[in-house]
Backbone as JSON, one array per atom type, in Angstrom:
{
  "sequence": "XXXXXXXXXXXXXXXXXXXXXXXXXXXXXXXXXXXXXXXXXXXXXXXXXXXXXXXXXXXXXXXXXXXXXXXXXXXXXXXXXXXXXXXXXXXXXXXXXXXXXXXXXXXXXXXXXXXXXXXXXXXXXXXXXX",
  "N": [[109.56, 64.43, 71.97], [108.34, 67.45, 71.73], [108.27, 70.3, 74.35], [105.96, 72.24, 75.35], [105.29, 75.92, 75.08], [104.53, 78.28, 77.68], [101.68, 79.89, 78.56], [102.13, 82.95, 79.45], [104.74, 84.28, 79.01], [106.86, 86.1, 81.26], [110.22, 87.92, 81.53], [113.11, 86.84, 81.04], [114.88, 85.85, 84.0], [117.86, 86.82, 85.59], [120.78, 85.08, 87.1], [121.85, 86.48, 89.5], [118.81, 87.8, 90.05], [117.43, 85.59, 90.59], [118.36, 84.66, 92.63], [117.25, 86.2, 94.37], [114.76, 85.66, 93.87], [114.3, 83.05, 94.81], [114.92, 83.46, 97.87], [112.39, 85.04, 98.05], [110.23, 83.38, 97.31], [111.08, 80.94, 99.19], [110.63, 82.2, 101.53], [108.38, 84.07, 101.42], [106.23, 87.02, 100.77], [108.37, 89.82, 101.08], [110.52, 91.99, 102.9], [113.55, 94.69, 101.39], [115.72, 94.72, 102.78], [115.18, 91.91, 104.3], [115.49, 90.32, 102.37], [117.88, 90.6, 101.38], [119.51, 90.28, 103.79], [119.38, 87.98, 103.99], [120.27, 86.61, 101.42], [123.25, 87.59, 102.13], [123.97, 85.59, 103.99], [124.24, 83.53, 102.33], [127.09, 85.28, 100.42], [128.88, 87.77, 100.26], [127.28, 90.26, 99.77], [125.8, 93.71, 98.66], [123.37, 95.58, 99.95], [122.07, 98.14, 98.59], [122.63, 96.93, 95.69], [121.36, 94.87, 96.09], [118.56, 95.79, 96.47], [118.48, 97.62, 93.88], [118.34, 95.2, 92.17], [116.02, 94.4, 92.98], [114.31, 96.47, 92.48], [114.31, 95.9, 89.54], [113.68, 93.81, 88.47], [111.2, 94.51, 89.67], [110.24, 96.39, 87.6], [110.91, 95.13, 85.53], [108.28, 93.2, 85.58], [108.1, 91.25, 87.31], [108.37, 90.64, 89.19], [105.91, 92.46, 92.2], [105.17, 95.68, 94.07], [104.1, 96.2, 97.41], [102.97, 99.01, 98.41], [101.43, 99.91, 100.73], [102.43, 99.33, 103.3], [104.35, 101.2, 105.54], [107.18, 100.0, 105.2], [108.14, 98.6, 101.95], [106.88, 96.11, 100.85], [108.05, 93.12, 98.82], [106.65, 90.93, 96.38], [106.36, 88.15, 94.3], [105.53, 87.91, 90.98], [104.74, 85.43, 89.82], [104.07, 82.43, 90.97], [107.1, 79.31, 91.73], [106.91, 77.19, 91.13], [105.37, 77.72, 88.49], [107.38, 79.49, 87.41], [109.87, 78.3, 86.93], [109.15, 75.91, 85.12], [108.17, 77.6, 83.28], [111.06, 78.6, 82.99], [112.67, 76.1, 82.22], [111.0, 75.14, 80.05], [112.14, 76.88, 77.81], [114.94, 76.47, 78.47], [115.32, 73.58, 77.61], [114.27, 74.07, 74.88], [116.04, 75.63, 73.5], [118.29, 74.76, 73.94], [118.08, 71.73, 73.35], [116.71, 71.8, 71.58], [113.68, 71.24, 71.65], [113.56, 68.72, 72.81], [112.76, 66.82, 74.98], [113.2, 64.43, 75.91], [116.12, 64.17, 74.96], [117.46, 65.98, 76.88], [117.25, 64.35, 79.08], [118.54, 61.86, 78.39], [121.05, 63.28, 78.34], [121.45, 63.95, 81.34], [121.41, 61.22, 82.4], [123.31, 60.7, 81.49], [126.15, 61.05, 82.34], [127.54, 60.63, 84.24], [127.01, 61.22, 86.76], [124.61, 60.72, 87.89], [122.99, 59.01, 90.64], [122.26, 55.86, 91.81], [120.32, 56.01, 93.49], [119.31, 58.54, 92.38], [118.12, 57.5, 89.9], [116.54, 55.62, 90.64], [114.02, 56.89, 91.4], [113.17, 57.98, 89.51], [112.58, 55.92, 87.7], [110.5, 55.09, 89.53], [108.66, 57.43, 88.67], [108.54, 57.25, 85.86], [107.21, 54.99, 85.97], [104.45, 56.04, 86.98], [104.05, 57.52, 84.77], [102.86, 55.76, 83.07], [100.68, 54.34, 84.13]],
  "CA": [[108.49, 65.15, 72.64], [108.15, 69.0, 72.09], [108.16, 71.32, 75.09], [105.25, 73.49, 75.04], [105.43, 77.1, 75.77], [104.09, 78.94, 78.29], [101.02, 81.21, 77.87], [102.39, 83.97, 79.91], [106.04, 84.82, 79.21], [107.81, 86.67, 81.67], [111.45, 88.1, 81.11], [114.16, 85.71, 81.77], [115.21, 86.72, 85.26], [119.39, 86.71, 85.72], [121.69, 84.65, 87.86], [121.56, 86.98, 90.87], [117.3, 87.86, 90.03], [116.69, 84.29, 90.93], [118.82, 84.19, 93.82], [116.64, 87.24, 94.85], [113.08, 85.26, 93.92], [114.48, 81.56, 95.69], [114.55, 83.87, 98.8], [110.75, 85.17, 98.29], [109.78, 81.85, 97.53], [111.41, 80.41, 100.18], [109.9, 83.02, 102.84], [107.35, 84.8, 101.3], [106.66, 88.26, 101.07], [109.75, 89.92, 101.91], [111.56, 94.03, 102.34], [114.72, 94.51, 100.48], [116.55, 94.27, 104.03], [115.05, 90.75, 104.82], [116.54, 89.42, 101.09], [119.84, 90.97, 101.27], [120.32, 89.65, 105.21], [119.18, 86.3, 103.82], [121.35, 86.42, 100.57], [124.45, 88.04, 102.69], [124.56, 84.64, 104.42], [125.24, 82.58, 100.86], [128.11, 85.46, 99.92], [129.02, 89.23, 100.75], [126.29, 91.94, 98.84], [125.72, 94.93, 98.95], [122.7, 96.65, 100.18], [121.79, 98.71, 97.45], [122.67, 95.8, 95.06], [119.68, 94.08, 96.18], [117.63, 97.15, 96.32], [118.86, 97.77, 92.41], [117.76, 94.23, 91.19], [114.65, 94.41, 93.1], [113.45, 97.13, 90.92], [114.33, 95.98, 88.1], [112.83, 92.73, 88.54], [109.4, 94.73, 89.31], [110.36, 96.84, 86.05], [110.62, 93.33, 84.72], [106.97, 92.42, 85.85], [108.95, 89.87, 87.64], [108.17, 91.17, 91.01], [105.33, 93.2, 92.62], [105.77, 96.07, 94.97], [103.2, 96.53, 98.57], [103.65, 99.8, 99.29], [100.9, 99.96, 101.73], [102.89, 100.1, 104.47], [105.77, 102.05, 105.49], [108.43, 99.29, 104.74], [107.78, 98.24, 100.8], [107.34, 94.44, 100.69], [108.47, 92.81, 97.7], [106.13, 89.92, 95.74], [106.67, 87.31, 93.05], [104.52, 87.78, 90.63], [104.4, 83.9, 89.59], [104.94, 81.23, 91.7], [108.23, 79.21, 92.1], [107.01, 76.27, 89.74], [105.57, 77.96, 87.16], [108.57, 80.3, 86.5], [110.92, 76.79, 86.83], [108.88, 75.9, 84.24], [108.71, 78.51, 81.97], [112.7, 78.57, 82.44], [113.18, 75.2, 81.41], [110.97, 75.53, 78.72], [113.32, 77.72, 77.19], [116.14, 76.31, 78.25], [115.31, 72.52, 76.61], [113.53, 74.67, 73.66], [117.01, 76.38, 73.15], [119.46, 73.53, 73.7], [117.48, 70.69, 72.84], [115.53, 71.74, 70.01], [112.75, 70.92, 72.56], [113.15, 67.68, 73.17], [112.8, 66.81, 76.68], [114.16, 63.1, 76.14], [117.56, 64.13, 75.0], [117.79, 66.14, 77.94], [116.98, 63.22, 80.13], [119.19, 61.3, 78.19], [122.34, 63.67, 78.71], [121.74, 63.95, 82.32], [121.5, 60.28, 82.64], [124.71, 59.54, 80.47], [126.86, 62.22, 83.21], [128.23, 59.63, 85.56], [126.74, 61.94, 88.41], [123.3, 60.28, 88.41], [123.02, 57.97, 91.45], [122.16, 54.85, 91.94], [118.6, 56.11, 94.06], [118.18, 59.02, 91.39], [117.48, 56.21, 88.83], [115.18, 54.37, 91.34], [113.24, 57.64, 91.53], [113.24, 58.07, 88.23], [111.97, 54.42, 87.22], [108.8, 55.59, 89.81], [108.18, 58.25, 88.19], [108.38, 56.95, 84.52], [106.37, 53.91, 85.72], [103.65, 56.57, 87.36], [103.03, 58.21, 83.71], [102.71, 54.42, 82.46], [99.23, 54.02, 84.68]],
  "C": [[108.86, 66.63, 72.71], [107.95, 69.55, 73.65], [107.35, 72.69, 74.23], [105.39, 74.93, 75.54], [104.35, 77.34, 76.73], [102.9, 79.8, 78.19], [101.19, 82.34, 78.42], [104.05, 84.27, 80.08], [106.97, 85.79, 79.57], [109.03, 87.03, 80.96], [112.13, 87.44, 81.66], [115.02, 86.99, 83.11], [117.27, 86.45, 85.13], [119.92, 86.33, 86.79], [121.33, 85.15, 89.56], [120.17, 87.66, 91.08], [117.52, 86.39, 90.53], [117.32, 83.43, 91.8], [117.56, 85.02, 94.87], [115.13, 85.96, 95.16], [113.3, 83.78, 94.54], [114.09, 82.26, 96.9], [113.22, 83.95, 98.93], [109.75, 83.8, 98.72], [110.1, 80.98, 98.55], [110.74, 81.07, 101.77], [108.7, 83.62, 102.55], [107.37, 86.03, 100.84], [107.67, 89.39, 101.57], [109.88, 91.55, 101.79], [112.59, 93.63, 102.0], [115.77, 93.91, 102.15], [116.38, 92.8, 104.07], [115.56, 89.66, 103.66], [117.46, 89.71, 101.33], [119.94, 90.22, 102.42], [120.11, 88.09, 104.7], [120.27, 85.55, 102.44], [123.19, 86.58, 100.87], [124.66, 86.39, 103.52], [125.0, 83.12, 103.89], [126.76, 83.55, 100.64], [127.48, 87.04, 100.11], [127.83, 89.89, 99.07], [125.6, 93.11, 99.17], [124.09, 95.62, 99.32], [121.47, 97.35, 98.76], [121.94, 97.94, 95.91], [121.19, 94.94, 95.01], [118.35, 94.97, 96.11], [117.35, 97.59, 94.99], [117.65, 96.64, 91.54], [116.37, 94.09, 91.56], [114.03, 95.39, 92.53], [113.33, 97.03, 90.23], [113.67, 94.6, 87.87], [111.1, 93.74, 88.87], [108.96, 95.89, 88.25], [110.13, 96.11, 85.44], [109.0, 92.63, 84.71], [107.15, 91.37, 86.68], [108.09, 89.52, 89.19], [106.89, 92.31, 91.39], [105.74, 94.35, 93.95], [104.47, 96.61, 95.96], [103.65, 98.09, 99.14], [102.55, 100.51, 99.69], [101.01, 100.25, 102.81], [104.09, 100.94, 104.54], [107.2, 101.41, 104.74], [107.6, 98.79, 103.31], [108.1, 96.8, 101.06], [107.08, 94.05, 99.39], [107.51, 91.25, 97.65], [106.21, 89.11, 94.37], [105.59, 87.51, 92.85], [103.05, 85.91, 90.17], [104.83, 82.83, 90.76], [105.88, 80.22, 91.6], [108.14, 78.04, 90.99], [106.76, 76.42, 88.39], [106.91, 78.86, 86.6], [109.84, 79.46, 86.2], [110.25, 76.5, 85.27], [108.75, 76.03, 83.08], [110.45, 78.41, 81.75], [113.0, 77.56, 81.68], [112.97, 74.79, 80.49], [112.03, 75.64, 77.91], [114.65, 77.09, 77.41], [116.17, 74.55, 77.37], [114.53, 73.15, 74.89], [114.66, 75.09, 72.8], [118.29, 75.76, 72.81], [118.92, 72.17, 73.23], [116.29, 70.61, 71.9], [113.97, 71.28, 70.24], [112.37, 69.55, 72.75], [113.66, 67.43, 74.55], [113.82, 65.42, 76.77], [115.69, 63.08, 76.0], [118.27, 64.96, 76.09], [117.95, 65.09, 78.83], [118.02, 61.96, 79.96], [120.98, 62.1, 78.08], [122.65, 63.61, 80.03], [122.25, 62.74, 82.83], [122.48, 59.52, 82.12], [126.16, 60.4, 81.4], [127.89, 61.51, 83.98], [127.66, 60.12, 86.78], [125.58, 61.48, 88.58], [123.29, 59.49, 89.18], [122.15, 57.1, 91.16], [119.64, 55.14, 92.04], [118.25, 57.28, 93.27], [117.25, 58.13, 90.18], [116.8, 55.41, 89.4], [114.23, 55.74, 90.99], [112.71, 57.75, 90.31], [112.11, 57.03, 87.3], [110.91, 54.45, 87.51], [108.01, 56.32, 88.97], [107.82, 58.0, 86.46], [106.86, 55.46, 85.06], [104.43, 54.27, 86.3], [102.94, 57.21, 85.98], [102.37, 56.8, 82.95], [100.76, 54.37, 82.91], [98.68, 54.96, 84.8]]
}
């Protein structure tokens, strides 16, 4: 089974971008202060660090910027599933030649899959069935 693309392809966001956009997504609308204090309590960063990538993420198109009011609030442009989406696209498009099943079949050959991910799993396969 191919993995289809996307019809709107963003720029792949980076490691610490999509620590930045979990925050948004996770709260909303946000100022650079209210990401950094929320990222500073996964691991020490800087200020101006977060201030940096948030521009360049709305250089990127990644991100929108409100600057309506006095404080600039920061917006995803896409929402949290389609840009999952689009990523994994790309990332089974890239490593798996786009097949979704041999993904499914590496995760599931790992030893780390539990017992109740493979019940979930079995739902969910037996949900595209009907």
């Amino acid at each position: 089974m191919k993995v289809s693309k996307t019809e709107k392809n963003l720029p792949e966001p980076t490691k610490a971008e999509l620590e930045i956009l979990q925050v948004l997504w996770e709260f909303g609308p946000s100022t650079v202060r209210f990401v950094n204090d929320k990222l500073n309590a996964q691991r020490d960063v800087n200020y101006t660090s977060t201030l940096k990538q948030m521009q360049i993420l709305t250089e990127k198109g990644i991100l929108k910027r409100d600057e309506s009011q006095m404080k600039h609030i920061y917006i995803p442009v896409e929402d949290e599933s389609k840009t999952k989406d689009q990523l994994l696209d790309r990332f089974v498009n890239t490593l798996y030649k786009g097949s979704a099943s041999s993904l499914v079949m590496q995760l599931l050959g790992n030893n780390k899959t539990s017992k109740d991910d493979i019940e979930k799993i079995k739902k969910l396969l037996n949900n595209f069935d009907k």
